[in-house]
C-alpha positions in Angstrom: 0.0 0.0 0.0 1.1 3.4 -0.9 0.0 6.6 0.9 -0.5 9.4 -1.3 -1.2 12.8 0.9 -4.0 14.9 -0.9 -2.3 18.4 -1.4 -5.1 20.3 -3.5 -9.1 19.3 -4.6 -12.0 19.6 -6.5 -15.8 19.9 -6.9 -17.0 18.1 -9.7 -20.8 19.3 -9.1 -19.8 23.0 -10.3 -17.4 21.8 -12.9 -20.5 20.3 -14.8 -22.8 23.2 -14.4 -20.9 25.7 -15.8 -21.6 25.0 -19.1 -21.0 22.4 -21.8 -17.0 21.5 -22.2 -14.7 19.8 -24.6 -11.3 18.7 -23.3 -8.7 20.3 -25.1 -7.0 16.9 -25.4 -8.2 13.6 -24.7 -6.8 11.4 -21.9 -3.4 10.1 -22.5 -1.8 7.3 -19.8 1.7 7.3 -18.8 3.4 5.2 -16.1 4.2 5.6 -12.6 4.9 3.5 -9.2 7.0 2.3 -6.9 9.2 -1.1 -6.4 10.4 -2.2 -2.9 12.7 -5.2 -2.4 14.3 -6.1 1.2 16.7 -9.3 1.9 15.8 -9.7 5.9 16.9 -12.4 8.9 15.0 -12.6 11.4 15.0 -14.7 14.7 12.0 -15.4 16.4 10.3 -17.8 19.0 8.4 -21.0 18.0 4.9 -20.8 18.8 2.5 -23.9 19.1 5.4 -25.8 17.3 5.6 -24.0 14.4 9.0 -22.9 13.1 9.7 -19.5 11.1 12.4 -19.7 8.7 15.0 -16.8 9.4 16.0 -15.8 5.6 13.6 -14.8 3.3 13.1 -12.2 0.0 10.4 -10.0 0.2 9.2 -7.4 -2.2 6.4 -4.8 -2.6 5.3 -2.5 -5.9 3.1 -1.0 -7.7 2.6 0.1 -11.7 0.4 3.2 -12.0 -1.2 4.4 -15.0 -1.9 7.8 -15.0 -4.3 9.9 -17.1 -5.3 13.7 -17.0 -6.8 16.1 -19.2 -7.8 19.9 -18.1 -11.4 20.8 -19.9 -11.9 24.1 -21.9 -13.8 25.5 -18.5 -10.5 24.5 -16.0 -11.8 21.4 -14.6 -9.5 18.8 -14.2 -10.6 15.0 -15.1 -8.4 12.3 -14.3 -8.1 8.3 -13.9 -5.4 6.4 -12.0 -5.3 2.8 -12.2 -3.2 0.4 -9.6 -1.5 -2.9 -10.7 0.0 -4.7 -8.2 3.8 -5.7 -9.3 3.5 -9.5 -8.9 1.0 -12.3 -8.5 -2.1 -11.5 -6.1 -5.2 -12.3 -5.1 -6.2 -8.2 -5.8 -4.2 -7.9 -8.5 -5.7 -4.3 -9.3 -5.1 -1.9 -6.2 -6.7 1.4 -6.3 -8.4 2.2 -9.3 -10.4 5.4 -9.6 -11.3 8.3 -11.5 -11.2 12.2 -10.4 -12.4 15.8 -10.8 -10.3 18.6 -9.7 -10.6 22.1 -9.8 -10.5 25.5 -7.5 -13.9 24.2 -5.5 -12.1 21.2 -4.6 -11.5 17.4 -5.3 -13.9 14.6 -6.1 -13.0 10.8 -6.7 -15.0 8.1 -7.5 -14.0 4.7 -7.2 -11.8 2.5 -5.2 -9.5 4.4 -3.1 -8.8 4.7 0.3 -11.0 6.8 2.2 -10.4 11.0 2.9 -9.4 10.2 7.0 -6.9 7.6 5.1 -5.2 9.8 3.0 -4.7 12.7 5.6 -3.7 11.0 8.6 -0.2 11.7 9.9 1.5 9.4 11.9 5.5 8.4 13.3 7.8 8.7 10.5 10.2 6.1 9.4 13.9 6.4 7.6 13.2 3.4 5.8 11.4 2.9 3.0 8.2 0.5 2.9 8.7 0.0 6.9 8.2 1.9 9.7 5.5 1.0 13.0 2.2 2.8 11.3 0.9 0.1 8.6 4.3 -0.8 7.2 4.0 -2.3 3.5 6.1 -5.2 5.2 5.9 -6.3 8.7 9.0 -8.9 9.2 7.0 -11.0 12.2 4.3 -13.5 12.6 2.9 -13.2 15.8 0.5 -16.2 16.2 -3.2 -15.6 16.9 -2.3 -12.5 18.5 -4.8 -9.5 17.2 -3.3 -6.4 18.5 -2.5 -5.4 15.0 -5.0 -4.0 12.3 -3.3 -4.5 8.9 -3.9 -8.1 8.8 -1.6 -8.0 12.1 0.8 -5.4 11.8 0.6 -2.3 13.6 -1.5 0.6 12.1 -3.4 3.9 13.4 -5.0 4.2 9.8 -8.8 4.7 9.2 -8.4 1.5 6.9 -11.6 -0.1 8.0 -13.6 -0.2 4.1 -9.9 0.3 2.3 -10.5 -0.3 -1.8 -14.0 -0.6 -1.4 -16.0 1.6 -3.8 -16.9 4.7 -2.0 -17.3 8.3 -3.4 -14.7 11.1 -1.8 -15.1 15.0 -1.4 -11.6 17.4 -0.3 -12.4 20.6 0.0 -9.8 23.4 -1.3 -6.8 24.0 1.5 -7.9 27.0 3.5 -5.4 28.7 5.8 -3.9 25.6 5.9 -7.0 23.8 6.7 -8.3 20.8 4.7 -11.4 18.5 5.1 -12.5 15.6 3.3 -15.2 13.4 3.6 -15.8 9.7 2.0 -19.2 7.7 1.7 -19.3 3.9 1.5 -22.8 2.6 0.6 -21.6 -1.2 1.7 -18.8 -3.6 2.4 -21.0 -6.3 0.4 -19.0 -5.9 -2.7 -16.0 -6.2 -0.3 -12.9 -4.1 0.2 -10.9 -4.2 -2.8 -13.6 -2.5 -5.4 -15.3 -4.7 -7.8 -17.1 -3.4 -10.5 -20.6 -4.5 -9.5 -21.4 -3.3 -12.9 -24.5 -6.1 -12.8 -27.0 -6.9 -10.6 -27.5 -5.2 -7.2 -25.7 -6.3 -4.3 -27.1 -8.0 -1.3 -28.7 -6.4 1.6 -29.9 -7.0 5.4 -26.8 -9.7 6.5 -26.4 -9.5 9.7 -23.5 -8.0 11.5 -22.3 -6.6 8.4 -21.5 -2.5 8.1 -23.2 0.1 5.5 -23.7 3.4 5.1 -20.4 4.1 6.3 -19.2 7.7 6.8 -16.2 9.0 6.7 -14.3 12.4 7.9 -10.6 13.2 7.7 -9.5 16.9 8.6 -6.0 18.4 9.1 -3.6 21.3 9.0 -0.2 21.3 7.3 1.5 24.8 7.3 5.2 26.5 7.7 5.6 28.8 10.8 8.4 30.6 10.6 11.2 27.9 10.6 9.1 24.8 11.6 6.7 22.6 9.5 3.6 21.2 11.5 1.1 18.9 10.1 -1.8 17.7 12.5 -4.7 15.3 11.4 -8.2 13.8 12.8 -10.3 10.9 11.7 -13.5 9.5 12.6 -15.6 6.4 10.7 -18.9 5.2 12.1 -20.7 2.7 10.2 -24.8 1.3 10.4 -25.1 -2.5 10.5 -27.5 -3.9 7.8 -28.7 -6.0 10.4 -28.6 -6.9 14.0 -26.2 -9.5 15.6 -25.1 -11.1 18.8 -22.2 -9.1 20.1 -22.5 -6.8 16.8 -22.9 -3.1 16.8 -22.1 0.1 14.6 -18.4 0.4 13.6 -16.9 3.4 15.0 -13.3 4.9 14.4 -11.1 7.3 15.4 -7.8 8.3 14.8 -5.4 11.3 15.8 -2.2 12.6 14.2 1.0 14.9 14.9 4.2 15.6 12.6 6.6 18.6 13.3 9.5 19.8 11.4 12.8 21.6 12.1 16.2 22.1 10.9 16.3 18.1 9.6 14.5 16.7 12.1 11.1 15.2 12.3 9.1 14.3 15.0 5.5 12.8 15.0 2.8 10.5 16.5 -0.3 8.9 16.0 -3.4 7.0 17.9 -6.4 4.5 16.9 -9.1 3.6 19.1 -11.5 1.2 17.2 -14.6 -0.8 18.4 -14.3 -3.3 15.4 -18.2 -3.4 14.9 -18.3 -5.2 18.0 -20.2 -4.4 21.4 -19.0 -4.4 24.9 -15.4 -3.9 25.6 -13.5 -5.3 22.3 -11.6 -2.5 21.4 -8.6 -1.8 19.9 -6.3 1.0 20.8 -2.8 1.9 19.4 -0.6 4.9 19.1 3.3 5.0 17.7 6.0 7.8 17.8 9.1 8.4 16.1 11.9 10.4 15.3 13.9 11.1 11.8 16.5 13.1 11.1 17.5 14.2 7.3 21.0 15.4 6.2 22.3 15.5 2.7 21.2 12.1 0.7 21.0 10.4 3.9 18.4 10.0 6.6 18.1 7.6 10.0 15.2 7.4 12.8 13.6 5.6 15.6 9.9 4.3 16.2 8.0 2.8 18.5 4.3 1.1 18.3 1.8 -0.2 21.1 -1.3 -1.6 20.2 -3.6 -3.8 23.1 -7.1 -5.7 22.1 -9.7 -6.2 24.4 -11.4 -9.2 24.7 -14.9 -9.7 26.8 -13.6 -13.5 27.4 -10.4 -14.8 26.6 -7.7 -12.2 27.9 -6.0 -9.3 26.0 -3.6 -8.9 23.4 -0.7 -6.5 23.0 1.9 -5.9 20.6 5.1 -3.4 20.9 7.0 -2.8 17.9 10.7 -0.9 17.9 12.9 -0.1 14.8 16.2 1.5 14.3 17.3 2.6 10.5 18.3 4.2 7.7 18.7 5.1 3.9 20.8 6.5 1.7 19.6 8.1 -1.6 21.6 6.7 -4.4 20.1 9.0 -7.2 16.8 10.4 -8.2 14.0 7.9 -6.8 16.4 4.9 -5.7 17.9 4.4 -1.9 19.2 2.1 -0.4 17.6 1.0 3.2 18.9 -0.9 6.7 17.5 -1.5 10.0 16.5 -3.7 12.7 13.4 -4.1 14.4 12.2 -5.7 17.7 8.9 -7.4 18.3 7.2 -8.2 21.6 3.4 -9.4 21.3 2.2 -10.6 24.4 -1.3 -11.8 25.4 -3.1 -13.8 28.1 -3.2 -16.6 25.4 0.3 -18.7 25.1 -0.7 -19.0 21.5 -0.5 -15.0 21.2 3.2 -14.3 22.9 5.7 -13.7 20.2 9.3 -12.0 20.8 11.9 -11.5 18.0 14.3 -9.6 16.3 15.0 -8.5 12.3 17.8 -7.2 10.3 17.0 -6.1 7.0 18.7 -4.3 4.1 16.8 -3.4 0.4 16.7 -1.0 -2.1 13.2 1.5 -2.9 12.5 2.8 -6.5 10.3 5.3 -7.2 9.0 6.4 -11.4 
């Protein structure tokens, strides 16, 4: 997964009634992406007599295709299409099209919801990592569920990810920016199918609709420090009632500063996971980088704890210490180590280890 901050939006309601409009050229794709590939070893306990090898290859990317025409009146219209870089079960990622102009943004599709794309959280010096939904999470922790990318650490509003939803930004105001996202139903899933027959399925119980979505923050320069601060909240209807089921609710906080190199920031989740009674989960990270010349290193640090009603908690804490180094324009080279501790009133759930890892990032 790639987070891409939105920096400027549209309206699309006032782009089509001001008047009929021809695009001065049609829409033409190029290429974009990303390609991540880390050699690790990693050394961690045996749980429930199941052995982790401690080599392995691992490698994230993306192909983009990109498309955008500006229409005789201003308004921008754009596509952008995801393709995973290797075999998958979702082999398209985001895929979406867009209307941007001086009112601000609207996208329509499967992307990741407006609280998603704004939230800041603790920075990491190493490319596709960090301890705030990492592309790659070097651990398996068992049937711990602290975590909330499949179980890595994250303070993301990622609750209806790719599903098709329908995403307002408003124009940045004073360094103020709100955007809101509407998700009719997670019935089509989270990945965005076309659902171009038929209607979906309604009134399953326990399942979320109706979902809304709100994602504010404030990025600005004063004087010689950058600050960046974001809020999210989700709350969800179920279609229809279950035992120990109730409306999702989300909500997310977010803090970066900037000065002189250095970058500070934070973040925390609470979410009720659709569930009633006392199921939550709650996480927050922090982290530290520091940037000079082509090079850049930094600390973070994650804890996340699930509740249970029954059963006993679960709690993961997540450290890493790392770096890069920019070879050229879009490639660097990465290293680091990272600790796990995931411990839980379940033997099952207690996982401790340790990773060293070294890759390269590209960027196009």
């Amino acid at each position: 997964m790639k987070k891409i901050l939105i920096g400027t939006t549209a309206l699309v309601a006032v782009g089509l009634v001001a008047g009929q409009a021809s695009a001065a050229e049609k829409i033409k794709l190029g290429l974009g992406g990303y390609y991540q590939s880390f050699f690790k070893i990693t050394d961690q306990d045996e749980v429930n007599g199941v052995e982790y090898r401690s080599d392995e290859m691992v490698q994230e990317g993306e192909i983009h295709f990109l498309g955008e025409t500006v229409l005789d009146n201003g308004l921008k219209v754009g596509v952008q299409v995801q393709l995973e870089g290797y075999t998958t079960g979702d082999q398209i990622d985001e895929h979406y099209v867009y209307f941007d102009g001086s009112w601000g943004r609207v996208l329509l599709g499967a992307e990741n919801s407006a609280p998603y794309l704004m939230h800041y959280a603790a920075p990491s010096a190493i490319a596709g990592h960090g301890v705030s939904s990492p592309n790659f999470f070097n651990f398996s922790t068992g049937t711990n569920l602290a975590g909330r990318v499949g179980q890595a650490p994250s303070t993301l509003i990622n609750n209806t990810s790719d599903a098709n939803k329908l995403t307002y930004f408003t124009p940045r105001m004073a360094g103020f920016q709100l955007g809101l996202s509407y998700t009719p139903s997670l019935a089509g899933g989270t990945g965005g199918s076309s659902g171009s027959y038929g209607n979906l399925t309604d009134n399953v119980p326990g399942r979320q609709e109706q979902i809304v979505e709100v994602g504010l923050n404030y990025v600005n320069k004063l004087g010689p420090v950058d600050l960046a601060v974001s809020g999210g909240y989700l709350k969800g209807s179920l279609e229809a009632d279950a035992v120990g089921a109730d409306d999702l609710q989300v909500w997310s906080l977010g803090l970066n500063v900037g000065f002189s190199g250095f970058t500070f920031g934070g973040s925390y989740v609470n979410d009720n996971r659709g569930l009633d009674g006392n199921n939550d989960i709650k996480g927050w990270d922090v982290g530290l980088v520091y940037a000079f010349g082509p090079y850049k290193v930094g600390a973070a640090y994650a804890n996340h704890q699930r509740e249970f009603d029954v059963g006993g908690d679960d709690e993961i804490k997540f450290y890493e210490i790392g770096g890069s180094y920019a070879m050229g324009p879009g490639i660097s080279l990465n290293a680091g180590v990272q600790f796990l501790d995931a411990d839980s009133d379940r033997a099952s759930a207690r996982q401790d280890g340790t990773s060293f890892l070294i890759g390269t990032a590209l960027s196009f």
